[in-house]
One Martini backbone bead per residue (centre of mass of N, CA, C, O) as a GRO file, in nm:
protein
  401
    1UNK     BB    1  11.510  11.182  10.011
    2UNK     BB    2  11.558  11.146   9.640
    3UNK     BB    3  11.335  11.358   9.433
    4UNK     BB    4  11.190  11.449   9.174
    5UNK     BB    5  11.107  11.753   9.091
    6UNK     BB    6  10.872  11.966   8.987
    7UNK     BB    7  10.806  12.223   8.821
    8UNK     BB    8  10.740  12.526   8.672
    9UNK     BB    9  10.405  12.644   8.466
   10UNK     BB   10  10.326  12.530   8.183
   11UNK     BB   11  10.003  12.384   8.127
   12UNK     BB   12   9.807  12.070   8.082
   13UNK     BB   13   9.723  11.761   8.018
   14UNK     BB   14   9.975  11.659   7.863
   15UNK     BB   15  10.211  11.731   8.072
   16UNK     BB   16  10.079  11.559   8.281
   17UNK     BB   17  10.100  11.295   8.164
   18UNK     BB   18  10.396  11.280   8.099
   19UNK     BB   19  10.511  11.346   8.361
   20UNK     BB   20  10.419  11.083   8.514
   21UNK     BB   21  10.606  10.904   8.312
   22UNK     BB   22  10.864  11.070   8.376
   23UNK     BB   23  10.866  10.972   8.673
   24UNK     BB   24  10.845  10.664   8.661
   25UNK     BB   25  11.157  10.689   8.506
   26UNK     BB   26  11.390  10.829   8.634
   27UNK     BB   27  11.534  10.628   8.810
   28UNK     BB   28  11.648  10.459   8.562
   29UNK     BB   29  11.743  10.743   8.336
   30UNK     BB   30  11.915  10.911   8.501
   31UNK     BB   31  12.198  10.762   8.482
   32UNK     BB   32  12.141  10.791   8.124
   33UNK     BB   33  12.208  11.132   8.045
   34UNK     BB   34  12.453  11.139   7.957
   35UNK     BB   35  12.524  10.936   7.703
   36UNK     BB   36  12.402  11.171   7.550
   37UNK     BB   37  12.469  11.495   7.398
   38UNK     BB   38  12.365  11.751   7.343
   39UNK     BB   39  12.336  12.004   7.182
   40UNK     BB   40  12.505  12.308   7.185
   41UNK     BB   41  12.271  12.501   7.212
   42UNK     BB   42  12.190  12.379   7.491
   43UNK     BB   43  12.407  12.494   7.710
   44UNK     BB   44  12.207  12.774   7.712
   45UNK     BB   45  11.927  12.814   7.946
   46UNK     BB   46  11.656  13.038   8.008
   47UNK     BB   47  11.610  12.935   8.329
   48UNK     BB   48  11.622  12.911   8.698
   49UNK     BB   49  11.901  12.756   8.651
   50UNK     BB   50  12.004  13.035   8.558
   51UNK     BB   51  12.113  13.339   8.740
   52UNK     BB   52  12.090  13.555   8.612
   53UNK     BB   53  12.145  13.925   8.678
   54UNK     BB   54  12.036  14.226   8.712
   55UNK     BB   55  12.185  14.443   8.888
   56UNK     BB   56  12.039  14.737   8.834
   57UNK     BB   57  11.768  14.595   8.919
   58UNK     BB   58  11.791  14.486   9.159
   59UNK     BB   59  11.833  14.779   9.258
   60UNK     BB   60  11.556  14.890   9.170
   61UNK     BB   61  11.407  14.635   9.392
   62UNK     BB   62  11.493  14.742   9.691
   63UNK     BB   63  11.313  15.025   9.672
   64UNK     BB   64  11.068  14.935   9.638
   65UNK     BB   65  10.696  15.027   9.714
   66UNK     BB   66  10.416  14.792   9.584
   67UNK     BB   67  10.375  14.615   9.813
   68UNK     BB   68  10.234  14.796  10.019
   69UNK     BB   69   9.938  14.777   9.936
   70UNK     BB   70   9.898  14.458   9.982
   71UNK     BB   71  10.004  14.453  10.280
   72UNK     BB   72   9.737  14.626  10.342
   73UNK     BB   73   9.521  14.479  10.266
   74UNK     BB   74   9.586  14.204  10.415
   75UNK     BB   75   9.578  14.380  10.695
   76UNK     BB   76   9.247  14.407  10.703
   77UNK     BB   77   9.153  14.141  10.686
   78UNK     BB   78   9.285  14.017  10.938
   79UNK     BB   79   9.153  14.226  11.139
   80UNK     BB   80   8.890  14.025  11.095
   81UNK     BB   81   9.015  13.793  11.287
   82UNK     BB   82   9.104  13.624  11.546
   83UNK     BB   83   9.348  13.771  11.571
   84UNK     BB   84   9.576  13.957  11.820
   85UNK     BB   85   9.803  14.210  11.886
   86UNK     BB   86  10.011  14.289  12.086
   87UNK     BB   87  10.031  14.464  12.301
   88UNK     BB   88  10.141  14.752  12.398
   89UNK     BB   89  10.355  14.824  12.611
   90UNK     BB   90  10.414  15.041  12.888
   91UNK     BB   91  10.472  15.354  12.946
   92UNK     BB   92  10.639  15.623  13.100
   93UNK     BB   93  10.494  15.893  13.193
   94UNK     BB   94  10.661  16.072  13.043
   95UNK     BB   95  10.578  15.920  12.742
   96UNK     BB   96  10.310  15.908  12.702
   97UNK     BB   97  10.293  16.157  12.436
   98UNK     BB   98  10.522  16.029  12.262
   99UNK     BB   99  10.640  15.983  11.946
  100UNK     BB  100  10.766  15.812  11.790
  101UNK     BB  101  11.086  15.761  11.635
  102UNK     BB  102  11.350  15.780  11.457
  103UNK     BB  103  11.579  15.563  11.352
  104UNK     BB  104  11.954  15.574  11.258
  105UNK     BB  105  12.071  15.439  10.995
  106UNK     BB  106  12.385  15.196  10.938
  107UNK     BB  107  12.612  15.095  10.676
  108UNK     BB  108  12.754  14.911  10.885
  109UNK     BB  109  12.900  14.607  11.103
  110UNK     BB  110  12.803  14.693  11.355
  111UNK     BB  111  12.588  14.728  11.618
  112UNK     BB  112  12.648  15.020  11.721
  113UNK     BB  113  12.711  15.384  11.683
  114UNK     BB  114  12.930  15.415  11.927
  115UNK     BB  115  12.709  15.579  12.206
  116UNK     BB  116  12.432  15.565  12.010
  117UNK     BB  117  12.150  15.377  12.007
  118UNK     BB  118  12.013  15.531  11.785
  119UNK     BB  119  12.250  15.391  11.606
  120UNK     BB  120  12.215  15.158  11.439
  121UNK     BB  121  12.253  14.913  11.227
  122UNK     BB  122  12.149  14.694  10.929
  123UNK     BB  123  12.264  14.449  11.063
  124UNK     BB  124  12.142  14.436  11.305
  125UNK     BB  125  11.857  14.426  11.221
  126UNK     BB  126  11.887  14.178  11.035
  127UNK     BB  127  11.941  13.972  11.316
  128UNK     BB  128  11.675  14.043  11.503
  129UNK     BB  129  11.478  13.936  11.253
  130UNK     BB  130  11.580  13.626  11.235
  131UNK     BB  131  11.568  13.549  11.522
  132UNK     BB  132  11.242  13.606  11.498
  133UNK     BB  133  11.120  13.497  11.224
  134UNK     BB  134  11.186  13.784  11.032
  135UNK     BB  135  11.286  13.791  10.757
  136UNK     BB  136  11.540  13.939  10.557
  137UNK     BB  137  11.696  13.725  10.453
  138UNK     BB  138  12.003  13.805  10.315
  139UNK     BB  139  12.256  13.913  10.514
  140UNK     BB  140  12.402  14.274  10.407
  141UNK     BB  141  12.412  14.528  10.574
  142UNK     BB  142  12.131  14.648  10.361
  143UNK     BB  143  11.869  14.831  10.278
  144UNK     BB  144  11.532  14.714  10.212
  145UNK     BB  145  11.245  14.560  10.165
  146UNK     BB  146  11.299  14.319  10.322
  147UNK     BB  147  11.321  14.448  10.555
  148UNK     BB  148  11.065  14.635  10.586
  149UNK     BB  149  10.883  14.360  10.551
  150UNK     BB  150  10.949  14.293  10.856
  151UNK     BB  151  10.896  14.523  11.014
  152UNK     BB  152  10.593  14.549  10.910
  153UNK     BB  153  10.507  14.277  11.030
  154UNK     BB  154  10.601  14.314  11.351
  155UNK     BB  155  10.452  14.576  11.405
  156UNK     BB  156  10.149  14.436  11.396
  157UNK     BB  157  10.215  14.191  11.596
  158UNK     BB  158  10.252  14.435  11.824
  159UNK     BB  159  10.050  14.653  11.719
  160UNK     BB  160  10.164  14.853  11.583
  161UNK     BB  161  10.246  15.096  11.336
  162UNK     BB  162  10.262  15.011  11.041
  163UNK     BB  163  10.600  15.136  10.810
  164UNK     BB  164  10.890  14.973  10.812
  165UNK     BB  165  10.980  15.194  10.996
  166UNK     BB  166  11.258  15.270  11.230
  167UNK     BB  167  11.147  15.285  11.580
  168UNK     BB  168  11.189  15.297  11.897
  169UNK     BB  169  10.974  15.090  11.992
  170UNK     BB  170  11.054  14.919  11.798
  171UNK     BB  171  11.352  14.879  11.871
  172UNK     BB  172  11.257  14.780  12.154
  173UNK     BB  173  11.089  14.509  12.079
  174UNK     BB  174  11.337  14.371  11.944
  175UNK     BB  175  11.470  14.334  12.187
  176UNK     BB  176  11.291  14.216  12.391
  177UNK     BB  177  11.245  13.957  12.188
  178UNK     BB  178  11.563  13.835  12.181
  179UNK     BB  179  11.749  13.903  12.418
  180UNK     BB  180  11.985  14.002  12.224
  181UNK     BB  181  12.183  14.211  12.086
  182UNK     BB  182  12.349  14.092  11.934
  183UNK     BB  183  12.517  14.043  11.611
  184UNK     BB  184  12.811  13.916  11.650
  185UNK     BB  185  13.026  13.611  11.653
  186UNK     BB  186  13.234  13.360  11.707
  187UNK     BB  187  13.392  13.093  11.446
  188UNK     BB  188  13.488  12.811  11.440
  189UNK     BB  189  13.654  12.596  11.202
  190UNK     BB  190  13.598  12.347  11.061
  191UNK     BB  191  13.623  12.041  10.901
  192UNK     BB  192  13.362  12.011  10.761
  193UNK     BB  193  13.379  12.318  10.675
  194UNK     BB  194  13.612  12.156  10.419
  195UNK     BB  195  13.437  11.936  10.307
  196UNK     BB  196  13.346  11.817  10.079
  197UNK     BB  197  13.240  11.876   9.764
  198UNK     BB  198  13.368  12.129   9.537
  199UNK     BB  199  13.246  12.334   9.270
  200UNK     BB  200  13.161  12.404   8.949
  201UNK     BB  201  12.927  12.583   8.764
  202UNK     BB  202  12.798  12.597   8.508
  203UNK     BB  203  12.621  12.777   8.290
  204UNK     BB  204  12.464  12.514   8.196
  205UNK     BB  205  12.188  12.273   8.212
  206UNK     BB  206  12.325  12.071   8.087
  207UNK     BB  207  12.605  12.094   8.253
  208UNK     BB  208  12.486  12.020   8.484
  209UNK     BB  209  12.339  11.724   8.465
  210UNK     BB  210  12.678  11.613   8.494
  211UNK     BB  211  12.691  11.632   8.764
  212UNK     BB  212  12.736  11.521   9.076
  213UNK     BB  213  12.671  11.779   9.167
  214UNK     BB  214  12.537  12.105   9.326
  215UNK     BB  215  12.698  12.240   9.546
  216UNK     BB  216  12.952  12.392   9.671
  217UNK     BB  217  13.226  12.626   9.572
  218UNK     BB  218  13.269  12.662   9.898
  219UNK     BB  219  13.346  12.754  10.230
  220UNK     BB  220  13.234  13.011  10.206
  221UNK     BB  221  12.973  12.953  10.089
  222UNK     BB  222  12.865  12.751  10.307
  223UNK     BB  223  12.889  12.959  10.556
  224UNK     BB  224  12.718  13.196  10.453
  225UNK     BB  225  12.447  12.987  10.430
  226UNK     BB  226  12.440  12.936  10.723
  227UNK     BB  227  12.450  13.247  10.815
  228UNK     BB  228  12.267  13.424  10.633
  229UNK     BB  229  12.463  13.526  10.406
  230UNK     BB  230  12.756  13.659  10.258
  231UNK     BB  231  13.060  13.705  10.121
  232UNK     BB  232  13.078  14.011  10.158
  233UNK     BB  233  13.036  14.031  10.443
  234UNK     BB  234  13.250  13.837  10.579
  235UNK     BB  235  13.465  13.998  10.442
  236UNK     BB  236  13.408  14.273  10.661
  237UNK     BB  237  13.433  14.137  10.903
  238UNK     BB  238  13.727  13.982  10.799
  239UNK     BB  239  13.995  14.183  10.681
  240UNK     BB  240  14.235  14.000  10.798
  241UNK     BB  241  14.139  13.792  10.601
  242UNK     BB  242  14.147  13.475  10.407
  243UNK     BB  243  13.873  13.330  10.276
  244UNK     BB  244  14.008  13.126  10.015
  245UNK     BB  245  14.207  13.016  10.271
  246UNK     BB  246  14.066  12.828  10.484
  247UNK     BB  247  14.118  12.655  10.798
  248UNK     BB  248  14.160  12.508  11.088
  249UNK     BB  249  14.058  12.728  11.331
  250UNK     BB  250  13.968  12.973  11.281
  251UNK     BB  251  13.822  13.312  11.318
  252UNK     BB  252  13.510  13.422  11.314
  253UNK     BB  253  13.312  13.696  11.207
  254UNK     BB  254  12.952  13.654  11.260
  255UNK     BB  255  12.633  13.637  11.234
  256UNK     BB  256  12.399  13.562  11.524
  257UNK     BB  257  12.220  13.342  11.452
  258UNK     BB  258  12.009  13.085  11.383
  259UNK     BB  259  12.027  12.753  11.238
  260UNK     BB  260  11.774  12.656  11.418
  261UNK     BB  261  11.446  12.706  11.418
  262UNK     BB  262  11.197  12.746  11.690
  263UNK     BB  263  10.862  12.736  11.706
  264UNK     BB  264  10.633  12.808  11.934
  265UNK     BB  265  10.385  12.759  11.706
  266UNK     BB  266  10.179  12.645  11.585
  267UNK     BB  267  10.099  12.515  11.213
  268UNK     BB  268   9.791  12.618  11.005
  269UNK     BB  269   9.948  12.797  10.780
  270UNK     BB  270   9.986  12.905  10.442
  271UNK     BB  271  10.082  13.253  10.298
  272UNK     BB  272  10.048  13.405   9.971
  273UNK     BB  273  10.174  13.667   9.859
  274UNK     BB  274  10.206  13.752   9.520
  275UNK     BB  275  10.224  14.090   9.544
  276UNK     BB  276  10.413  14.133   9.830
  277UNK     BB  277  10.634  13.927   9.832
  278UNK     BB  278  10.507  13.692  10.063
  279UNK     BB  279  10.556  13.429  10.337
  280UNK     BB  280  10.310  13.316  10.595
  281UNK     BB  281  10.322  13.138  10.892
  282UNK     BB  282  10.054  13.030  11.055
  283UNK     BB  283   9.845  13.020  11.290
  284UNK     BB  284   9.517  12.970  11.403
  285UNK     BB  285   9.491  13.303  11.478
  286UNK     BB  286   9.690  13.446  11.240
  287UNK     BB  287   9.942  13.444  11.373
  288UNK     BB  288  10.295  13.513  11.320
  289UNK     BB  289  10.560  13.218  11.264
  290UNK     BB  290  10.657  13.349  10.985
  291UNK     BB  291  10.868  13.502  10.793
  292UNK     BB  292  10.886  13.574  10.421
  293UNK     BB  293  11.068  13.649  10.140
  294UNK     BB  294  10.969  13.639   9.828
  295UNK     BB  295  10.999  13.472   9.484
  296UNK     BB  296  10.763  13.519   9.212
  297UNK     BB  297  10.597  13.557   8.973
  298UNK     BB  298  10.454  13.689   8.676
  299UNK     BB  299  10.287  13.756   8.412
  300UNK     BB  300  10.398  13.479   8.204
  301UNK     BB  301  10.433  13.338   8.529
  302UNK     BB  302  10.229  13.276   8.723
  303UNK     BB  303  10.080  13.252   9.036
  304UNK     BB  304   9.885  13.115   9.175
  305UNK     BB  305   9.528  13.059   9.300
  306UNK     BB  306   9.373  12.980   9.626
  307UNK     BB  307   9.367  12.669   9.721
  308UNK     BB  308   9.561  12.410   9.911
  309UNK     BB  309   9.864  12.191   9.951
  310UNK     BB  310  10.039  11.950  10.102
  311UNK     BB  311  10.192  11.655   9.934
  312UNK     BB  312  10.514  11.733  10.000
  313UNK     BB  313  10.853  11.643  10.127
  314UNK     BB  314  11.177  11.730   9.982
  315UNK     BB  315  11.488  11.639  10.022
  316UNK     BB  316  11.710  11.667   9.781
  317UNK     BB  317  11.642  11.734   9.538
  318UNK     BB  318  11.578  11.672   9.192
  319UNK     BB  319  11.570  11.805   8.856
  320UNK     BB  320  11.311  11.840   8.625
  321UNK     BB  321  11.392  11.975   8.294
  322UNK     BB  322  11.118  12.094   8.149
  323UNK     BB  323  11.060  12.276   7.801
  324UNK     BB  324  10.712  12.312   7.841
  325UNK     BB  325  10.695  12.475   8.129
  326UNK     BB  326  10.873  12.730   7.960
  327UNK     BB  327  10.823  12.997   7.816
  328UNK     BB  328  11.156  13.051   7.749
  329UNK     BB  329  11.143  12.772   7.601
  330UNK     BB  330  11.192  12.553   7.409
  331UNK     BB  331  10.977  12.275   7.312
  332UNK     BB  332  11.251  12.118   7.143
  333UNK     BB  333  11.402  12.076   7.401
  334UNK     BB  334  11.554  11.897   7.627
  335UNK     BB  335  11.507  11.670   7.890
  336UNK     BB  336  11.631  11.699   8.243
  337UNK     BB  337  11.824  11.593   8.540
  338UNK     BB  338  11.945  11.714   8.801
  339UNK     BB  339  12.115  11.752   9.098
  340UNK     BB  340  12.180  11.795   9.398
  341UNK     BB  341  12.176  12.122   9.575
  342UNK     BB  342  12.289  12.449   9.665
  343UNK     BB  343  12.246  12.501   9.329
  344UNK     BB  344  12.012  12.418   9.313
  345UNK     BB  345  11.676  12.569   9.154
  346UNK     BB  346  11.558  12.429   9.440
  347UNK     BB  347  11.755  12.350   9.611
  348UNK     BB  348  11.726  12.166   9.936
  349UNK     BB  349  11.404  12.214   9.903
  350UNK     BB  350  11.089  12.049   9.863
  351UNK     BB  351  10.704  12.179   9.834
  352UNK     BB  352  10.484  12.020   9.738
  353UNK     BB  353  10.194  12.034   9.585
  354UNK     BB  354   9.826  12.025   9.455
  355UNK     BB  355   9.929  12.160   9.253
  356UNK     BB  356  10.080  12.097   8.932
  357UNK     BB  357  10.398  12.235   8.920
  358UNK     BB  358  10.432  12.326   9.218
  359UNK     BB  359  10.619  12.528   9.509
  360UNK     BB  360  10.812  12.532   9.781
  361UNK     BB  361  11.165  12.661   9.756
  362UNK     BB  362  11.517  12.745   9.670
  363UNK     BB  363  11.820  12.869   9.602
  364UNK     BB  364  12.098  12.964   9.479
  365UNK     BB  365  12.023  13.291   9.487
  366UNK     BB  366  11.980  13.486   9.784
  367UNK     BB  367  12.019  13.755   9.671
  368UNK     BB  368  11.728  13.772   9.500
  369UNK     BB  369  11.517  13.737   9.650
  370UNK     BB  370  11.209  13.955   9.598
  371UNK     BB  371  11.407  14.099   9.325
  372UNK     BB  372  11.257  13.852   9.150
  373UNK     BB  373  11.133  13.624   8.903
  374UNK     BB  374  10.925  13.345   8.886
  375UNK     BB  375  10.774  13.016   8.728
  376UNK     BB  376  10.555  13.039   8.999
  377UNK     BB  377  10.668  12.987   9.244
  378UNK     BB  378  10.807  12.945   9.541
  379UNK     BB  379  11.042  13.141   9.677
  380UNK     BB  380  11.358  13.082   9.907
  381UNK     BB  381  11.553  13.047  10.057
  382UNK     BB  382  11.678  12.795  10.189
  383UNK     BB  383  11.671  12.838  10.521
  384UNK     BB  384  11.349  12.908  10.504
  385UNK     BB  385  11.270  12.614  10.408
  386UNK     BB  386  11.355  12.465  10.622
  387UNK     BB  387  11.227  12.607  10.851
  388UNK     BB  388  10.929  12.536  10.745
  389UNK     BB  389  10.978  12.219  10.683
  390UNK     BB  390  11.009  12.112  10.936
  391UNK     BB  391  10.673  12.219  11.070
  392UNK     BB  392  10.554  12.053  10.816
  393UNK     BB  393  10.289  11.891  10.683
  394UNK     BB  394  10.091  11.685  10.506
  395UNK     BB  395   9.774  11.883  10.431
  396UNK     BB  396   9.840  12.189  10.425
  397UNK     BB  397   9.765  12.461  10.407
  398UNK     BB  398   9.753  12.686  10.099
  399UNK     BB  399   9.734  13.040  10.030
  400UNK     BB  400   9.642  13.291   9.741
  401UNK     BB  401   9.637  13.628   9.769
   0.00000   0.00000   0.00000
């Protein structure tokens, strides 16, 4: 299905109307929208569709702890309702009163430095928690809170004293649960990741809305964002490779990922921390069946509170820019309708909510998951929106916390 999806932001009764009406005729108008040009000055119009991005608040992002306030008290919430945490597994009796461990973490591409198991990568540690569902976001073989918060997640569920913070136990749980250390893995290049069409993607957002689509900008890009990564890690990882004319049959090393996740357990409920910037899918019992770091509103553009409904599922939908719905753009610029893409700024999957104008979907900019805000909706990478789109139906609650 291919099918407008509703923007995110600020609305009214004239609003719901007016949208109602104009999604109605969408389908018959999407196709005569280049045919009158907006004037020039509606170029770059700064809504979710252009990723401007301060690398430097980026980088003060990364680092912030007030998500932790939040995560704890959802967490002593939880502890008083139905699941119960994995019991610790029993240590050898020599080690029964040795408290946890410090694992010291290196910012380097291998899988573990030297031969001391206990200075793992931070590569490996962020494939480690991906492969069971416990996304660290974009794979970048650097530490931030988006680790952070997948580790502290992880150790909850496991029953031990949630950190954040990587200790042997913890690291011990990891490989147990993966059932395999591997970082990286060899990829041969097939033909189909070269065959395009790869685009140039203009930075107005109407010169987006004339494009035949929003695709991928090239095979790097695309390997990159299959495999949960960054086109930065890739070069890393394959210095002697020119990654800008990649061939057919070339040989990369990726990082180790699953491309499809199937959870062990059936999804009951979708919970998304608006304060602690991450969302849940639970089973019945309340344990976590995918941990997610998520981009939410802001203070001008808050996400809802309440609880709601999962109203549909769209792959590859196309956006329509409605500028009275975002805070920041003038009410009488013209609105438009982008085409599909993992370029779009809803990404390539809309889970439409029972709020109007709300949804959890995807982003063009996986590297900023986490830490920018955005006009109320849940954002996420492409690939955990597709996770989570693949295993709920509509009707499924969403709670905002």
């Amino acid at each position: 299905m291919n099918r407008i999806a509703k923007p995110c932001g600020k609305q009214g009764p004239l609003h719901r109307a007016a949208h109602l009406l104009l999604a109605a005729l969408a389908a018959t108008c999407a196709d005569e929208r280049g045919e009158k040009d907006p004037p020039a000055y509606d170029a770059a119009v700064p809504a979710d569709a252009i990723e401007s991005v301060d690398l430097a608040a980026l980088e003060a992002q990364r680092h912030d702890t007030a998500w932790r306030t939040h995560a704890d008290r959802d967490r002593r919430q939880r502890l008083g309702r139905r699941h119960t945490p994995v019991p610790p597994a029993p240590r050898p009796a020599a080690d029964t009163t040795a408290p946890p461990l410090p694992v010291e973490l290196v910012e380097e591409v291998t899988g573990q430095s030297g031969t001391d198991p206990r200075r793992p990568s931070v590569l490996h540690v962020q494939v480690l928690l991906d492969r069971i569902d416990f996304s660290p976001g974009v794979i970048d073989g650097r530490w931030g809170k988006n680790v952070e918060k997948a580790v502290y997640w992880f150790q909850h569920e496991q029953g031990l004293e949630p950190t954040g913070r990587l200790d042997d136990e913890t690291y011990r749980r990891l490989l147990d649960a993966t059932g395999d250390p591997a970082t990286t893995r060899r990829y041969r290049v097939r033909k189909r990741d070269l065959d395009g069409p790869f685009v140039d993607i203009p930075p107005g957002i109407y010169e987006q809305a004339r494009q035949p689509c929003l695709c991928y900008t090239s095979p790097l890009e695309r390997l990159s964002e299959r495999f949960h990564t960054t086109p930065e890690l890739l070069r890393r990882l394959n210095p002697d490779l020119d990654l800008d004319t990649l061939g057919e049959g070339t040989l990369l090393q990726i990082p180790d990922v699953r491309e499809a996740r199937k959870p062990r357990r059936r999804i009951a409920t979708i919970l998304v921390s608006t304060r602690g910037f991450y969302t849940h899918a639970l089973d019945e019992d309340g344990g976590i069946v995918f941990h997610f770091p998520s981009t939410l509103g802001s203070r001008y553009s808050p996400t809802p509170t309440g609880t709601y409904r999962v109203a549909a599922i769209v792959a590859w939908p196309r956006f329509h820019f409605t500028p009275n719905l975002f805070f920041d753009v003038p009410d009488d610029r013209p609105e438009t309708v982008l085409p599909a893409g993992p370029n779009s700024p809803i990404g390539t999957v809309w889970i439409e909510l029972s709020r109007p104008y709300y949804g959890i979907h995807g982003t063009a900019a996986p590297a900023t998951i986490g830490y920018v805000t955005s006009h109320g909706c849940v954002r996420l990478t492409n690939w955990d929106a597709w996770a989570l789109a693949r295993h709920i139906e509509p009707g499924l609650p969403v709670e905002f916390r």
